[in-house]
KOLVO-905365 format. One line per field, with one value per residue (C-alpha): x, y, z. Coordinates in Angstrom, 2 decimals. Example, Ala and Ser with C-alpha at 12.3 -4.5 7.8 and 13.67 -1.06 7.14 Angstrom:
2
x <- (12.30, 13.67)
y <- (-4.50, -1.06)
z <- (7.80, 7.14)
***
This chain:
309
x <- (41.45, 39.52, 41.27, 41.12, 42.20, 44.11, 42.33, 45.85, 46.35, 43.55, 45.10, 45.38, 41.66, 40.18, 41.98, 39.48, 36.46, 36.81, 32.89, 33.12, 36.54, 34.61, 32.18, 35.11, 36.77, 33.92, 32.97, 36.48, 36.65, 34.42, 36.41, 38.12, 40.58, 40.87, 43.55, 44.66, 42.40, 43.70, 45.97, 43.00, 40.46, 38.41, 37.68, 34.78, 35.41, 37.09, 37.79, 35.43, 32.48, 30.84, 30.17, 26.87, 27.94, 30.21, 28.33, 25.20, 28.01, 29.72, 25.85, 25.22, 28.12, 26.96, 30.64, 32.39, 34.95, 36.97, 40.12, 41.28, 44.61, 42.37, 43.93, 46.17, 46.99, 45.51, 43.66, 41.72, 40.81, 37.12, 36.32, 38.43, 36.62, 32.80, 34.07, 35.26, 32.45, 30.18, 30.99, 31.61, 35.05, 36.44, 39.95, 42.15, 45.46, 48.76, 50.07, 53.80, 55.41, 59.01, 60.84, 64.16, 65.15, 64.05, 61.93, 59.84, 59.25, 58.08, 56.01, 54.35, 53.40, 51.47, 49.69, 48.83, 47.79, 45.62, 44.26, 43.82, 42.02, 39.19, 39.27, 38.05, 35.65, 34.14, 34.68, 37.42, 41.01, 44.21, 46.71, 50.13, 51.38, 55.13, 58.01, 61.44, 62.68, 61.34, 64.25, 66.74, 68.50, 67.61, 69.28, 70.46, 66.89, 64.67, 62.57, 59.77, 60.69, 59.68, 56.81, 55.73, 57.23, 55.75, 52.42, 49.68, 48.65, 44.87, 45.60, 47.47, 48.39, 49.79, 49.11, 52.53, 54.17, 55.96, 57.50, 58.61, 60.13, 61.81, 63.49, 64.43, 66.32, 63.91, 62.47, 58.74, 58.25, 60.21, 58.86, 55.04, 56.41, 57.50, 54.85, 51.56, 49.48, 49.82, 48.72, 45.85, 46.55, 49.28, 49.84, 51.49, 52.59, 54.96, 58.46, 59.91, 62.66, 64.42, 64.88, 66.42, 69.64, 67.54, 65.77, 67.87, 66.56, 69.58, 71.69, 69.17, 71.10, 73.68, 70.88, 68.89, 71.12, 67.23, 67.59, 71.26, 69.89, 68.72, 71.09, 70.87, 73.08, 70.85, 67.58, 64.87, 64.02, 61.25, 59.41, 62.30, 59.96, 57.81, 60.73, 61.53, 58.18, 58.96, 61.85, 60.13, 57.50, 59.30, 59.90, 56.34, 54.50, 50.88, 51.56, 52.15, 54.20, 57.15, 60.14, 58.11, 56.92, 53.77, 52.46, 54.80, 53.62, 49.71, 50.75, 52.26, 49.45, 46.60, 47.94, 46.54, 43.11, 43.46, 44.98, 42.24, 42.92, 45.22, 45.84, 46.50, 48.06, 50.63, 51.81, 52.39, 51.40, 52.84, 49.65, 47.89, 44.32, 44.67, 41.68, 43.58, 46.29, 43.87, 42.19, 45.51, 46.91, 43.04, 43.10, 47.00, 46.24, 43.45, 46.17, 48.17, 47.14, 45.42, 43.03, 42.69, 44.16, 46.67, 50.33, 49.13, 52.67, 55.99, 57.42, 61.05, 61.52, 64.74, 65.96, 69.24, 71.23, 68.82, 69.83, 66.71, 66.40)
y <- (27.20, 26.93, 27.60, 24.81, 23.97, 20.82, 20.02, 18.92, 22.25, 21.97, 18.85, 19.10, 20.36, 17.43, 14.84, 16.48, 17.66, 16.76, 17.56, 21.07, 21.49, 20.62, 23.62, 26.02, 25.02, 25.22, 29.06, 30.03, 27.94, 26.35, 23.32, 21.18, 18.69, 16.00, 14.84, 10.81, 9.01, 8.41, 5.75, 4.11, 4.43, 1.04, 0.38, 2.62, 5.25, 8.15, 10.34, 8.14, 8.97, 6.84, 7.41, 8.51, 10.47, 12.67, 13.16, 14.14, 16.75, 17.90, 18.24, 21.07, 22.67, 23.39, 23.00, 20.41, 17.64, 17.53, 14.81, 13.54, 11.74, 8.35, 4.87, 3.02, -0.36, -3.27, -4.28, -0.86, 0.21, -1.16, 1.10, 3.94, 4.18, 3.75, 6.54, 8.86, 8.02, 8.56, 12.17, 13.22, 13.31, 13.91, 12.07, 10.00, 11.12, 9.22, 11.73, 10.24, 6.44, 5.62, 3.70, 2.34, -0.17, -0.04, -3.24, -1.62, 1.22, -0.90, -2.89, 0.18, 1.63, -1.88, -1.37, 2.22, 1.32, -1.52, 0.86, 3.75, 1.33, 0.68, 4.72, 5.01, 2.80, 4.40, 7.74, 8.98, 10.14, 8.60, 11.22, 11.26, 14.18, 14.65, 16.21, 16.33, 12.57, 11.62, 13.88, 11.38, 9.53, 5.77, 3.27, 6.29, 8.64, 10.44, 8.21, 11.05, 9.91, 6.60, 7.17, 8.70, 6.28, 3.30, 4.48, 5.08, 8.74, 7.58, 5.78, 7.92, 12.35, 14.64, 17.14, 19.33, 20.59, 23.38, 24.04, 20.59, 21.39, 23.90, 22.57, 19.78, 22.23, 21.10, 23.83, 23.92, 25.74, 23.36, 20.60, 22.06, 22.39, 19.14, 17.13, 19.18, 16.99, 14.40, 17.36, 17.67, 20.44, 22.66, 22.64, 26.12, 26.33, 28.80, 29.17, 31.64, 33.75, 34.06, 30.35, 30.28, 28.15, 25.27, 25.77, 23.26, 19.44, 17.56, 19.52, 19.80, 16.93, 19.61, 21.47, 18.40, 14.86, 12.91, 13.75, 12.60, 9.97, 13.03, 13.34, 13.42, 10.82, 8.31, 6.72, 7.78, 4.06, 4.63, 7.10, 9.44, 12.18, 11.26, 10.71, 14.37, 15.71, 16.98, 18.67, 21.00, 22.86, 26.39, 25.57, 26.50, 29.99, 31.06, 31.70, 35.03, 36.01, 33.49, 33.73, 31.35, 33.48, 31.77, 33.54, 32.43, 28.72, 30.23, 32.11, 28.86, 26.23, 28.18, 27.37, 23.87, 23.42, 19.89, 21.84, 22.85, 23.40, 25.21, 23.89, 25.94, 24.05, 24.42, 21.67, 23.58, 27.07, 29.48, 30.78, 29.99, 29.12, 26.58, 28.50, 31.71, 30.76, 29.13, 33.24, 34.58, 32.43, 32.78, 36.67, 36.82, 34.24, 36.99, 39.52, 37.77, 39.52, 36.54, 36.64, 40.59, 42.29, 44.08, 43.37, 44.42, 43.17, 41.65, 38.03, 36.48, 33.07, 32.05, 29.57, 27.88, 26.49, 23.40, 19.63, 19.35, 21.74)
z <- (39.67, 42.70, 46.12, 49.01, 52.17, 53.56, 56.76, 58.09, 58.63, 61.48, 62.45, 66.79, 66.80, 64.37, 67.09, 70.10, 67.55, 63.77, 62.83, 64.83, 63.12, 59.68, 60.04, 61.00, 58.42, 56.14, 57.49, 55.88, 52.71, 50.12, 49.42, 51.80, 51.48, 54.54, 56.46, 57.13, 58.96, 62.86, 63.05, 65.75, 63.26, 62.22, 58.66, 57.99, 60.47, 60.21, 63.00, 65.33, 63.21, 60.29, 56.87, 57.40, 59.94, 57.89, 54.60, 56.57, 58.18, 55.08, 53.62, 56.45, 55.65, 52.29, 50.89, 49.54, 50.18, 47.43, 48.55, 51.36, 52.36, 53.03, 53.99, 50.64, 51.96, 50.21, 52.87, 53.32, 49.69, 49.51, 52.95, 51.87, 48.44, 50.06, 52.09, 49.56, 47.09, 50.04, 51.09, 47.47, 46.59, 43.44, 44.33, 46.93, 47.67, 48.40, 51.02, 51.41, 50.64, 50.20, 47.49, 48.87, 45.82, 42.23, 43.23, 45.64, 43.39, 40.66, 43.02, 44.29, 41.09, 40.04, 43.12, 42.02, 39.00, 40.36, 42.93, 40.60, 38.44, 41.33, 41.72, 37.75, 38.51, 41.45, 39.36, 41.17, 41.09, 42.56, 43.11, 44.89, 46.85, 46.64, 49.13, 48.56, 48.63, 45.17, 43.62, 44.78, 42.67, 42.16, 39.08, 37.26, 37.32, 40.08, 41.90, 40.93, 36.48, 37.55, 39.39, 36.07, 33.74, 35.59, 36.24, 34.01, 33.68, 33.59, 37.21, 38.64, 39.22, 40.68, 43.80, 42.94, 46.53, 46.01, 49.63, 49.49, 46.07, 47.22, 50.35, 48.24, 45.48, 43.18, 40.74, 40.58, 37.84, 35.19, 37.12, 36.22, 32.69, 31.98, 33.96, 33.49, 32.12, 35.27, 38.10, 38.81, 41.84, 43.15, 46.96, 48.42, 51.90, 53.56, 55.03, 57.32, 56.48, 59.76, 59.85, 56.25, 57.61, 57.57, 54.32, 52.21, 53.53, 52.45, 54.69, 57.99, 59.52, 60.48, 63.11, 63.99, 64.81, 63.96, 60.57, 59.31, 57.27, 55.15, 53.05, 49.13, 48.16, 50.97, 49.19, 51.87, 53.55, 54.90, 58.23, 57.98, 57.17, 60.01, 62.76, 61.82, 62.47, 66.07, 65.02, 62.25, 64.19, 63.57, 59.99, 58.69, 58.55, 57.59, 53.89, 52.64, 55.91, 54.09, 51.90, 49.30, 45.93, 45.27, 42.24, 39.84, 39.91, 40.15, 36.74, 34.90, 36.61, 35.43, 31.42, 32.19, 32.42, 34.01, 37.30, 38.89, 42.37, 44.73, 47.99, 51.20, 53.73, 56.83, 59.23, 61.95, 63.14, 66.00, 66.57, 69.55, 67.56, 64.42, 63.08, 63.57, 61.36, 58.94, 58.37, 58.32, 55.56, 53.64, 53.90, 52.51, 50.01, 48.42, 48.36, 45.43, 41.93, 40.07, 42.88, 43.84, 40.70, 42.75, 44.81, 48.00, 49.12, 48.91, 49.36, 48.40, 46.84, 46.54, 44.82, 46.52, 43.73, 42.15, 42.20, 39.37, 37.09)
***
């Protein structure tokens, strides 16, 4: 597997300078994975800049563009896939989308398979990134067993989240077993210990008012995860300075030779430089043993009781 970073994790720089934040990027990683388009954006722009624009840009780099959480609504797939095709990408990812009613959720996953058909087409992947919400339950299974039941594995995979996994009490490891051959990529991002109160999602409405529609019981409508943005900041650390144990799901994903990237990513940082935090996570990342050989140090994972096992 091939190690990446989600651009996301440069996020506050690419709104001010998103070619400049590019080459940064690019001087720390070989593949990249971009972040949704600005919510200003025209069709065919991205970040302010054109297609050409960017794939002359991602040429200099001399790295490569591997995904990026591009535009999904009807309306926007012809410019999203010129623009992926463009710059090189290998897939398009669903970053987050909500399934309220058993209706919607069937209705979603026609239009996945309809969009994942143009991806083929175009020679690309349609992949869907999960958090925690898809555990829930909906008509008597997880909203996540339908997603895969009512989608077609040729039109549509998996980018497997563990941190979201986790905070949703959701093992990653039996979810990697019985769902392998639908990833396509592992995300890993980091938690911090001291804030371990909060780790559990279903029961953050008790520290943060905003999020009491969170609870497990409550199909996720829609923008909760969003609306709770503000209040998460502290709830994210460069990874390897977490509680999170990431080796164990490097150990299992690496079985499957259709996984065959890992994504570094964090949504927030308490460092005063983005690109900083980027190093920091980069140079810890090296220290795990299928990547150096050696444990070079210790991290805790724990696993709080699991809804899904």
């Amino acid at each position: 597997m091939k190690v990446c970073l989600q651009m996301y994790s440069a996020r506050e720089y690419m709104h001010s300078f998103p070619l400049e934040a590019l080459h940064r990027c690019a001087e720390i990683y070989n593949f990249l994975e971009l972040p949704a388009p600005l919510l200003d954006d025209k069709l065919g722009i991205y970040y302010g800049h054109g297609i050409s624009e960017w794939k002359k840009e991602i040429e200099r780099t001399g790295k490569k563009v591997i995904g990026g959480y591009l535009r999904t609504e009807t309306d926007t797939w012809d410019a999203s896939l010129d623009f992926a095709s463009a710059v090189g990408m290998e897939y398009m990812l669903i970053h987050v989308d909500y399934f309220p009613t058993l209706e919607i959720l069937r209705e979603k996953c026609r239009m996945y398979n309809e969009f994942g058909a143009k991806c083929k087409k175009k020679g690309l992947k349609l992949l869907y990134e999960n958090h925690f919400h898809e555990w829930q339950m909906l008509d008597g299974k997880t909203v996540f067993e339908q997603l895969m039941e009512y989608t077609e594995p040729e039109y549509l995979s998996v980018q497997l989240n563990q941190y979201w996994l986790l905070r949703g009490l959701v093992n990653p490891l039996k979810v990697l077993e019985k769902y392998h051959d639908r990833v396509e990529a592992i995300v890993q991002e980091d938690y911090p210990l001291e804030e371990i109160d909060k780790f559990n999602m279903w029961k953050f409405y008790r520290y943060h008012p905003i999020a009491y529609n969170i609870q497990y019981p409550n199909v996720l409508q829609g923008n909760e995860i969003e609306n709770i943005l503000p209040v998460q900041c502290e709830l994210f650390t460069e990874i390897g300075d977490g509680m999170i144990a990431h080796q164990p799901l490097v150990d299992l994903a690496v079985k499957y030779p259709n996984i065959k990237y890992v994504i570094l990513k964090q949504d927030y940082t308490g460092c005063k430089d983005e690109f900083d935090s980027i190093r920091r996570s980069a140079e810890n990342y090296k220290a795990i043993p299928s990547f150096r050989r050696k444990q070079n140090r210790t991290s805790v994972c724990v696993f709080p009781g699991f809804l899904w096992q």
